[in-house]
C-alpha positions as CSV (number, residue, x, y, z in Angstrom):
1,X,-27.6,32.2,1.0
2,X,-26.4,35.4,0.2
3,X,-22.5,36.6,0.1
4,X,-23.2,38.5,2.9
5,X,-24.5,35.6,5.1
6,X,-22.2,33.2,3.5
7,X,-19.4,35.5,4.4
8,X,-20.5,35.5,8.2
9,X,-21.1,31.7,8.3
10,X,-17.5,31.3,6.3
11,X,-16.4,32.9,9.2
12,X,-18.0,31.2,12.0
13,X,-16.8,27.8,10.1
14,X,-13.4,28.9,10.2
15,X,-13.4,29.7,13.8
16,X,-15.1,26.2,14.6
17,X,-12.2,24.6,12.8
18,X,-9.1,26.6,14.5
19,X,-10.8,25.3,17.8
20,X,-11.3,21.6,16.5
21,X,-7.3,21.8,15.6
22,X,-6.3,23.3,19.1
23,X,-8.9,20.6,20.9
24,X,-9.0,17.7,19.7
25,X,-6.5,16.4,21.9
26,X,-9.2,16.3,25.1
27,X,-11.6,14.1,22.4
28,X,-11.5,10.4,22.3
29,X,-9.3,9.1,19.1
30,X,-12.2,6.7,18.2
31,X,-15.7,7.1,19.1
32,X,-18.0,4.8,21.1
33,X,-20.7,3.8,18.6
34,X,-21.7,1.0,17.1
35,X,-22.7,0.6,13.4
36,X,-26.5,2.0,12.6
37,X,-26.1,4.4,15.9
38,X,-25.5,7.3,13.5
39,X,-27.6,6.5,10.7
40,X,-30.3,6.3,13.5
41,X,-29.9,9.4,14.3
42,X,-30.4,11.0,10.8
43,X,-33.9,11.0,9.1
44,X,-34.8,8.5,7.0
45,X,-36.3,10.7,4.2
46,X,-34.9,13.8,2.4
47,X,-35.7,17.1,3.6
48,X,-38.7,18.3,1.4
49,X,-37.9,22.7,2.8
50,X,-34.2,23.5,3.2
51,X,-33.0,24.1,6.6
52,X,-31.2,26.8,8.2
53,X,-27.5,26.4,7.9
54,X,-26.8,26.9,11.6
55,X,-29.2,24.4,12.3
56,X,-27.2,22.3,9.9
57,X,-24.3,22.9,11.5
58,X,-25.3,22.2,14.8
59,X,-26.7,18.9,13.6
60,X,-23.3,18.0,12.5
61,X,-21.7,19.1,16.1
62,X,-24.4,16.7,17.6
63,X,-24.8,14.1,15.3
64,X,-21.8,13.6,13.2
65,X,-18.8,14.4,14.9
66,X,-19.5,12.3,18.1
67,X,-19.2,9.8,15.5
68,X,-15.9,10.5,13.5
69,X,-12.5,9.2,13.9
70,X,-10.0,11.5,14.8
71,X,-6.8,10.8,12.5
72,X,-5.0,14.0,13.5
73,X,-5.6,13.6,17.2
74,X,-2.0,13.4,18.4
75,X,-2.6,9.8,20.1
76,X,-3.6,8.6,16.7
77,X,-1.6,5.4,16.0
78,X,-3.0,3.6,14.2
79,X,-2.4,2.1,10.2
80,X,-0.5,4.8,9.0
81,X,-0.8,8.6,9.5
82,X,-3.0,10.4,6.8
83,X,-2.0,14.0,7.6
84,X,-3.8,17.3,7.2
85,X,-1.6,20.8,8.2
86,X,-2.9,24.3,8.5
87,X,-1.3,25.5,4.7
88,X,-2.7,21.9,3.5
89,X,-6.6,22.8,5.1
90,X,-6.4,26.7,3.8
91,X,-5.7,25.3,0.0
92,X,-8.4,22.8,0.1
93,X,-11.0,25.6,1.6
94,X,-9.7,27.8,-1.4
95,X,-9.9,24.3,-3.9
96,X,-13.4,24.0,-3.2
97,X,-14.0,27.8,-3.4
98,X,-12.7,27.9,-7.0
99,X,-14.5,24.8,-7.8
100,X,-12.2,24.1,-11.2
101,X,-12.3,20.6,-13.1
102,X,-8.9,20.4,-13.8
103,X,-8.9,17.3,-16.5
104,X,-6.8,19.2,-19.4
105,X,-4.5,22.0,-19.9
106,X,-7.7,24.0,-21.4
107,X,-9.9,23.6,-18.6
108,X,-7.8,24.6,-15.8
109,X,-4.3,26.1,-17.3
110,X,-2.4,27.1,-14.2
111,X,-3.4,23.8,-12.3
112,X,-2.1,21.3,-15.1
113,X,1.7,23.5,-15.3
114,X,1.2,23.6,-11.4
115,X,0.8,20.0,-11.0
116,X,4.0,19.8,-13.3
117,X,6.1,22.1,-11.0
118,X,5.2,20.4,-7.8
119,X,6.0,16.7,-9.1
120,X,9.1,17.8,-10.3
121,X,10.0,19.7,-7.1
122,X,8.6,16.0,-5.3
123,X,11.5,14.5,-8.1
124,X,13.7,16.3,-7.1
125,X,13.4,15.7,-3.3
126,X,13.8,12.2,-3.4
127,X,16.4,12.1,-5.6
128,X,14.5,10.3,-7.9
129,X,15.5,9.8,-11.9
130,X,15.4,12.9,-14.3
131,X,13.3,11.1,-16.5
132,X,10.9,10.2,-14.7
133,X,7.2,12.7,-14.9
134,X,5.1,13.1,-12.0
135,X,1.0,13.2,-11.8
136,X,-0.8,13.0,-9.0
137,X,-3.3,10.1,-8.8
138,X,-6.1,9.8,-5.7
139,X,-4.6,6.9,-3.9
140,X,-1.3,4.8,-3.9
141,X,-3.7,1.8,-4.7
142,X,-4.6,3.9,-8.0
143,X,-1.4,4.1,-8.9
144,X,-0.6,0.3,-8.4
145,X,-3.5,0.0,-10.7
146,X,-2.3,2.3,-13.6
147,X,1.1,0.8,-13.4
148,X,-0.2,-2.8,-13.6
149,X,-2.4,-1.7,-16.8
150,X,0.8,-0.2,-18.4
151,X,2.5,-3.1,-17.9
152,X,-0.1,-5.2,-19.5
153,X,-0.3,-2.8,-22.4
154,X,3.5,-2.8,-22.9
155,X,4.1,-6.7,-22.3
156,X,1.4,-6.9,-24.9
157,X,2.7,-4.2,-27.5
158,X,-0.7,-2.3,-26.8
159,X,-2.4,-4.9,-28.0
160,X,-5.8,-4.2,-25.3
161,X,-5.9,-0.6,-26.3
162,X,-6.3,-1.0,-29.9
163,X,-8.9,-3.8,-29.9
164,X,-10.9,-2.8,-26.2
165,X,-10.8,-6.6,-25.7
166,X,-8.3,-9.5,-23.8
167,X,-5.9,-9.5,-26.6
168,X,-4.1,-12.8,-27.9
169,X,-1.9,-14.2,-25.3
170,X,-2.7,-11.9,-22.6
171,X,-3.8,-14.8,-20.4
172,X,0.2,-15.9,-20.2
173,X,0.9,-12.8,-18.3
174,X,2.2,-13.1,-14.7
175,X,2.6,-10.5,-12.1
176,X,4.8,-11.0,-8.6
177,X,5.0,-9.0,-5.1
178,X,6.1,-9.9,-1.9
179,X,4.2,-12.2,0.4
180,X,3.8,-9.0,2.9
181,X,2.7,-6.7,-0.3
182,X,-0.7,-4.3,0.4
183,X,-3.9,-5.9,-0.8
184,X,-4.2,-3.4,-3.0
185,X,-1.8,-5.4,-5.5
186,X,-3.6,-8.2,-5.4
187,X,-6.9,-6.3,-6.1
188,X,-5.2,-4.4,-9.1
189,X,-4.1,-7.7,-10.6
190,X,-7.3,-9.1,-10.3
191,X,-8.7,-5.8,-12.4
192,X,-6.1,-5.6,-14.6
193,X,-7.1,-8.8,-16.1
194,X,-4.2,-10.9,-15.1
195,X,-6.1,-13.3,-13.2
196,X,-5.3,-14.2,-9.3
197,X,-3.8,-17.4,-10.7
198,X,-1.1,-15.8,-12.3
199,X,-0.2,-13.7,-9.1
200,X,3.0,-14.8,-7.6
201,X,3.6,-14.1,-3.9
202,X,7.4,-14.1,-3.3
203,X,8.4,-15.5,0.0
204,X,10.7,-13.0,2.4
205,X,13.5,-12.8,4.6
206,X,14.1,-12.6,8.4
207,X,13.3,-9.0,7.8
208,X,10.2,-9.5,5.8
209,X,11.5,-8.1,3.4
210,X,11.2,-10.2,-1.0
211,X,13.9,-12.4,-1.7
212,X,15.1,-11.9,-5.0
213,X,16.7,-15.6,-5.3
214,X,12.5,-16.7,-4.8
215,X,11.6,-14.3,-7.4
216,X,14.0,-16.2,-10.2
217,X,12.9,-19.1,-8.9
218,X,9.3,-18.1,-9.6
219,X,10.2,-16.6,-12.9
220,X,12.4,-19.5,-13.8
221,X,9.2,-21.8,-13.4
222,X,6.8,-19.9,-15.0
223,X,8.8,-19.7,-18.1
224,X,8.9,-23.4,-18.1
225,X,5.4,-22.9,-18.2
226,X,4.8,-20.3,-21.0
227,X,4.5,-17.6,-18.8
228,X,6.1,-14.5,-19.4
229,X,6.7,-11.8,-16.2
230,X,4.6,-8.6,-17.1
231,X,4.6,-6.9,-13.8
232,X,6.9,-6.6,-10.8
233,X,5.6,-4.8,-7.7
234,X,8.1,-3.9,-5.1
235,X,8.2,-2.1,-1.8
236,X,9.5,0.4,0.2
237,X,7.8,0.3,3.7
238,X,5.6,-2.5,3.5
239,X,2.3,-2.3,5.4
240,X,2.7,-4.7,8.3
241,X,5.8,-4.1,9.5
242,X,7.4,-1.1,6.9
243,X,10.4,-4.0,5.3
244,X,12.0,-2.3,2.3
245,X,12.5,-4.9,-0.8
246,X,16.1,-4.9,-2.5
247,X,15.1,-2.6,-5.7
248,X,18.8,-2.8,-6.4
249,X,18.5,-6.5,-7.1
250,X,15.0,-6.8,-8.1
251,X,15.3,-3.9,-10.5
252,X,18.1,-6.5,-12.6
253,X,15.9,-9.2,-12.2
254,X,12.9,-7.4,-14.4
255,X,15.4,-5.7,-16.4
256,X,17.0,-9.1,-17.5
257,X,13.2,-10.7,-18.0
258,X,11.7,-7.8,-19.5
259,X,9.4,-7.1,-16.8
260,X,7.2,-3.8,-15.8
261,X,8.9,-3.0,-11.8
262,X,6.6,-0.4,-10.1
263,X,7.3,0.7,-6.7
264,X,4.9,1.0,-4.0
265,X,6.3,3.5,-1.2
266,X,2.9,4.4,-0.2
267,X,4.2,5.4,3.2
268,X,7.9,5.3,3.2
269,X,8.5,7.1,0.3
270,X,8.1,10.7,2.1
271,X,11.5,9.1,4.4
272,X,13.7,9.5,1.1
273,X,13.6,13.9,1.2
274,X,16.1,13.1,4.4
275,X,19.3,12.5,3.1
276,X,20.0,9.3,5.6
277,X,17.3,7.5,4.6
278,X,17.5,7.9,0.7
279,X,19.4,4.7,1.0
280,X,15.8,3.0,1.1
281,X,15.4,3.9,-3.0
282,X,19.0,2.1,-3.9
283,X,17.8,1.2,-7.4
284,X,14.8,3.3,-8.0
285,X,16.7,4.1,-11.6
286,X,16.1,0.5,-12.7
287,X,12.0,1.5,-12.1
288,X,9.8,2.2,-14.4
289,X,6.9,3.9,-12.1
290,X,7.2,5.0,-8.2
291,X,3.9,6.0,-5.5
292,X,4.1,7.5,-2.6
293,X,1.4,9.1,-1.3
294,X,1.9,13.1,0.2
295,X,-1.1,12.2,2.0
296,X,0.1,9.9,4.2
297,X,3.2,11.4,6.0
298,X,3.9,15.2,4.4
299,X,1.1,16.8,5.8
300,X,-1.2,17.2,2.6
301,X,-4.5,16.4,3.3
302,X,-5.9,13.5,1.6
303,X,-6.3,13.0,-1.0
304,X,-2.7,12.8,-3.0
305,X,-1.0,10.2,-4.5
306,X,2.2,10.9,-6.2
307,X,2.6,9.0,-9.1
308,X,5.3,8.7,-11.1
309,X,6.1,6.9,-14.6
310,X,9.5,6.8,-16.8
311,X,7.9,5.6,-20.2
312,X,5.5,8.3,-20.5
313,X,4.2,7.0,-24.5
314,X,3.7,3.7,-22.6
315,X,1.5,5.2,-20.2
316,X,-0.8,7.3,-23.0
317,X,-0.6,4.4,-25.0
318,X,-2.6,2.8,-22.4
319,X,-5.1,5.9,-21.0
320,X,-5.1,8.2,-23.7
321,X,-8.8,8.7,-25.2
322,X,-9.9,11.7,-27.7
323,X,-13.2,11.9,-28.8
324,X,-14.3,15.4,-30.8
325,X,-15.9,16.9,-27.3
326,X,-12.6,17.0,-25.5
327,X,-10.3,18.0,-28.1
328,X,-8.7,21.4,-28.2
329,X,-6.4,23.4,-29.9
330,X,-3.2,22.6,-27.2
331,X,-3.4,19.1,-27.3
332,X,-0.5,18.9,-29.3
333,X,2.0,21.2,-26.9
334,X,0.1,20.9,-23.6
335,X,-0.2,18.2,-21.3
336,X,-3.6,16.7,-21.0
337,X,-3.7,14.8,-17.5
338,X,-6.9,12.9,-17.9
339,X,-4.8,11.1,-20.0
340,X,-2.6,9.9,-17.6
341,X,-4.7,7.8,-15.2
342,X,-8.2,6.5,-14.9
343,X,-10.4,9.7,-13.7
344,X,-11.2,12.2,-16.6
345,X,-12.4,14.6,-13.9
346,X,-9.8,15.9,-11.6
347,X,-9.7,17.9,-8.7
348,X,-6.8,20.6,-7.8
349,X,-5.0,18.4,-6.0
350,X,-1.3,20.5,-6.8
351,X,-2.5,23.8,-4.9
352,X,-2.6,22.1,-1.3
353,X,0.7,20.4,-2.0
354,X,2.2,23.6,-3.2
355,X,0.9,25.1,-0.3
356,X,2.7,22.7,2.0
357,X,6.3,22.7,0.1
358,X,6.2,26.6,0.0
359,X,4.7,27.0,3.6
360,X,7.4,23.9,5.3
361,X,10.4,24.1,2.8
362,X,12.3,21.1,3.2
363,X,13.9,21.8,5.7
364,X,11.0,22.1,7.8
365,X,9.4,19.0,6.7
366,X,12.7,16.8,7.2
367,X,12.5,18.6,10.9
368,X,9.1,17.2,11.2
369,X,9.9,13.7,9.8
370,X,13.1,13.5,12.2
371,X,11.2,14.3,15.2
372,X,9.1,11.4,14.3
373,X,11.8,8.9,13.7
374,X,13.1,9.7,16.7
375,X,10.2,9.1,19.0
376,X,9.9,5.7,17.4
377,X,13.4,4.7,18.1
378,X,12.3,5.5,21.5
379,X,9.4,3.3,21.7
380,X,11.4,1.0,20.5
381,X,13.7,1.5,23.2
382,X,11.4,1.4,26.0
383,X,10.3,-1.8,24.4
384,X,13.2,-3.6,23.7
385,X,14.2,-2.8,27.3
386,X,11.0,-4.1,29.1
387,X,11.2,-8.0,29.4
388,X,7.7,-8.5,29.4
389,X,7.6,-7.3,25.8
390,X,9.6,-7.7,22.3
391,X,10.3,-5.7,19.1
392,X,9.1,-8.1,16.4
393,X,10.5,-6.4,13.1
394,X,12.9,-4.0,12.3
395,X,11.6,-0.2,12.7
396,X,13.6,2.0,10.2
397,X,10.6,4.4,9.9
398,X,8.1,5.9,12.4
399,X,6.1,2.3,13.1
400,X,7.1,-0.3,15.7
401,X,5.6,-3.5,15.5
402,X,5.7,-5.4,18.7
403,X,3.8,-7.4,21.4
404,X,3.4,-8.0,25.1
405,X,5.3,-11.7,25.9
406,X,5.2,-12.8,29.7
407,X,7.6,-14.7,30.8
408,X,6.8,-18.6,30.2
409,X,4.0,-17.9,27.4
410,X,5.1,-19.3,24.3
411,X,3.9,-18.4,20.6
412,X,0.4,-19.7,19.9
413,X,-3.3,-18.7,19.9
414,X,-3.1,-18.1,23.9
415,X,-0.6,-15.5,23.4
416,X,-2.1,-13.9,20.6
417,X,-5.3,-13.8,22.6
418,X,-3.6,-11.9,25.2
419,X,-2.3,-9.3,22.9
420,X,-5.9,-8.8,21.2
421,X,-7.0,-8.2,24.7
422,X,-4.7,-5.8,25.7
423,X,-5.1,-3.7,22.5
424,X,-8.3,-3.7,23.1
425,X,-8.2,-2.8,26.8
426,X,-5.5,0.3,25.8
427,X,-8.1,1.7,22.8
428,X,-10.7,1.8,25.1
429,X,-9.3,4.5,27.0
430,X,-9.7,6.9,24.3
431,X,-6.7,8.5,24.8
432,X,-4.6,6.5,22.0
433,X,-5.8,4.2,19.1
434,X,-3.9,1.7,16.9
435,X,-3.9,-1.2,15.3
436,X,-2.5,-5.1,14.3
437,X,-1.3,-7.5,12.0
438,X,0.2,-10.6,11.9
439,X,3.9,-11.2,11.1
440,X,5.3,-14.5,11.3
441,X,1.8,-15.6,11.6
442,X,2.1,-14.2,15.3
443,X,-0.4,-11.0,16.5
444,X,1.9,-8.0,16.6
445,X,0.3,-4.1,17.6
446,X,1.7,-1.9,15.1
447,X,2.8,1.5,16.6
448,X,2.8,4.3,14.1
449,X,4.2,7.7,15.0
450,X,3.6,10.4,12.3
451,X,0.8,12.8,13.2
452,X,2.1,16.1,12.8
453,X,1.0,17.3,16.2
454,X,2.1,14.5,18.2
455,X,4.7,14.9,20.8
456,X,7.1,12.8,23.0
457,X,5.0,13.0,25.8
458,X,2.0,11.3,23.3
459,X,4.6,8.6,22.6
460,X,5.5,8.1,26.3
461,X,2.2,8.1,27.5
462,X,1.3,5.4,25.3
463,X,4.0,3.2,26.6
464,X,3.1,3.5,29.8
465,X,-0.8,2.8,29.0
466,X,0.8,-0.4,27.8
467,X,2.8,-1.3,30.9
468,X,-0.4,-0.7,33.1
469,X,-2.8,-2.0,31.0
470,X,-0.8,-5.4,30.9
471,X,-0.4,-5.8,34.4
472,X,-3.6,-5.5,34.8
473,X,-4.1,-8.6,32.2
474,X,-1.5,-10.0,34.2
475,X,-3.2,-9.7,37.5
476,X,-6.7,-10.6,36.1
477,X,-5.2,-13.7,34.9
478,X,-3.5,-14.6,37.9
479,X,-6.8,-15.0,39.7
């Protein structure tokens, strides 16, 4: 392929992808496969000649897209929203263009000092500590994962880094989240070395939410035992329902016991650049590392996990590596960020987000995040107001977790069997997709508004496609 032809198919690509943004509202959120339909459909052997590209492309049209997902439809609902935007696409089509590996300051100059402006515009935000420094990791869970390895290393006085094995005592390390923490703790914990027998899950509140007099307890015990607390991992939007843990009071807590506290708002985090909801990081300054992914709810395409750290020598301490191929003669004034997380490689990751801050400002982006506050309060209006069904946690954010409850039907496995049916029944329309958990052991639907195209009409539609498709449970199950 030629530039010439290359520049023509660019082209046609582009045009296919201005029309997938303006239509994808008439496609079905989730598609009607079932797993091995589209490997079926794919040959079974690698093509021995090369094909032509608009063959290739109309293969994908055919074959591949009937079987995607569509997270940016605007009845897309489900888990949290994992945004893309028009300045967010353009970067990434200019990213892969450029094809850098940005893994030092001498490989990619301008992308290592542009990460740096970014994370401190990201700082600066969400009102987050001066002293905190900012890279930007793949995925939250990443993150979790580098700041349970500090800890370790810190708790430890670097004691795995200088010998590359368990070091001396390491096994009376313990680490502690909140019952309703992502899964993605537990997994780090389990890497880290830890060992799932010394992970604590703190009990919550009425709001799901950790209880800091559990976590002393736990603590307290532990010591007793010869434990010593490494790790802290709070949060700020938890999965299943979005609670926020009391940093304020958990941030003492580690302080007083010596303890690593990392902050997971994955989700919630982006919430904090509106001024009436930085309440939600009340005692961030007692942290030692923050995540909140970009790529969830600013409209930066995935992926883009902002990551960031307050003992910076704790963190090269424990990721820092130099042999003779990758040294160069800035390593001593630049910054180096394959040093600051697990990947040596790195993508450009800064330019899309850049992209977004520049193209939005934050004004816009708080107008965006605002909008979908407020259409969640309105769910959550509509709900609270029908008494067929109930609000079943607080919703400070864009996600409503709730559940359709008849009169006379108590909690149990008949209720939640009801619920499963009737989110299955609404997904099945195409029009809107989402999800569940459990809270309080009961079957909630979680509602989460935060696609940037969806509008009130999405929201409203949805509500009603609950009403009617649960009296039409109701009706089945009266005959």
């Amino acid at each position: 392929m030629d530039n010439s032809e290359f520049r023509l198919l660019l082209h046609e690509v582009a045009e296919w992808m201005a029309d997938y943004a303006l239509n994808v509202r008439g496609m079905p959120v989730a598609p009607a496969v079932k797993p091995g339909d589209v490997k079926a459909s794919l040959p079974a052997s690698p093509p021995e000649e090369g094909s032509d590209f608009k063959e290739i492309f109309s293969d994908f049209r055919e074959k591949i897209l009937p079987g995607m997902t569509h997270w940016n439809h605007p009845g897309w609902f489900a888990y949290f929203p994992a945004n893309t935007s028009p300045p967010s696409i353009l970067a990434e089509m200019i990213t892969a263009a450029i094809g850098a590996q940005c893994m030092s300051w001498a490989t990619s100059p301008a992308a290592t000092e542009l990460e740096q402006v970014v994370m401190d515009w990201l700082r600066i935000l969400l009102g987050l500590p001066a002293e905190f420094r900012g890279v930007i990791q793949d995925t939250a869970s990443t993150s979790t994962f580098v700041a349970l390895l500090s800890a370790r290393e810190r708790a430890t006085d670097g004691a795995f880094n200088r010998s590359g094995a368990a070091a001396p005592g390491a096994a009376r390390l313990s680490v502690y989240a909140s019952a309703e923490a992502h899964s993605s703790v537990e997994k780090g914990v389990k890497l880290a070395g830890f060992g799932l027998e010394r992970f604590r899950r703190i009990g919550t509140d009425s709001s799901y939410a950790m209880r800091p007099d559990l976590l002393m307890k736990a603590m307290d015990e532990d010591a007793a035992s010869g434990l010593a607390p490494a790790c802290v991992v709070a949060t700020v939007g938890t999965t299943s329902s979005t609670a926020i843990d009391p940093l304020d009071a958990i941030g003492d807590i580690c302080r007083s016991r010596g303890a690593w506290l990392h902050v997971d708002a994955a989700y919630a985090g982006s919430a904090a650049i509106l001024p009436e909801k930085r309440y939600i990081l009340k005692g961030v300054e007692k942290a030692d590392s923050f995540v909140f992914n970009p790529h969830k709810w600013l409209f930066t395409n995935f992926d883009c996990s902002a990551y960031f750290v307050r003992d910076v020598p704790a963190l090269l301490r424990t990721f820092s590596m130099n042999p003779e191929y990758l040294k160069t003669a800035h390593d001593q004034t630049a910054v180096n960020f394959r040093d600051w997380g697990i990947q040596l490689g790195r993508r450009f990751r800064a330019l899309k987000l850049w992209f977004v801050l520049r193209s939005y400002g934050a004004e816009g982006l708080r107008s965006v995040l605002r909008r979908h506050i407020a259409m969640a309060d309105d769910f959550r209006r509509s709900v609270e107001s029908n008494p067929d069904f109930e609000v079943l946690a607080p919703a400070p954010f864009g996600l409503v977790c709730f559940r359709y409850k008849p009169k006379g039907l108590a909690d149990g496995p008949e209720l939640d069997m009801l619920n499963e049916k009737l989110l299955a029944a609404v997904n099945s329309t195409g029009r809107v997709h989402l999800t569940h958990t459990r809270l309080g052991g009961n079957f909630a639907v979680r509602m989460s508004i935060g696609q940037l195209e969806t509008a009130r009409e999405d929201v409203d539609a949805a509500y009603r496609l609950f009403v009617e498709k649960a009296g039409e449970l109701h009706v089945q199950d009266a005959h």
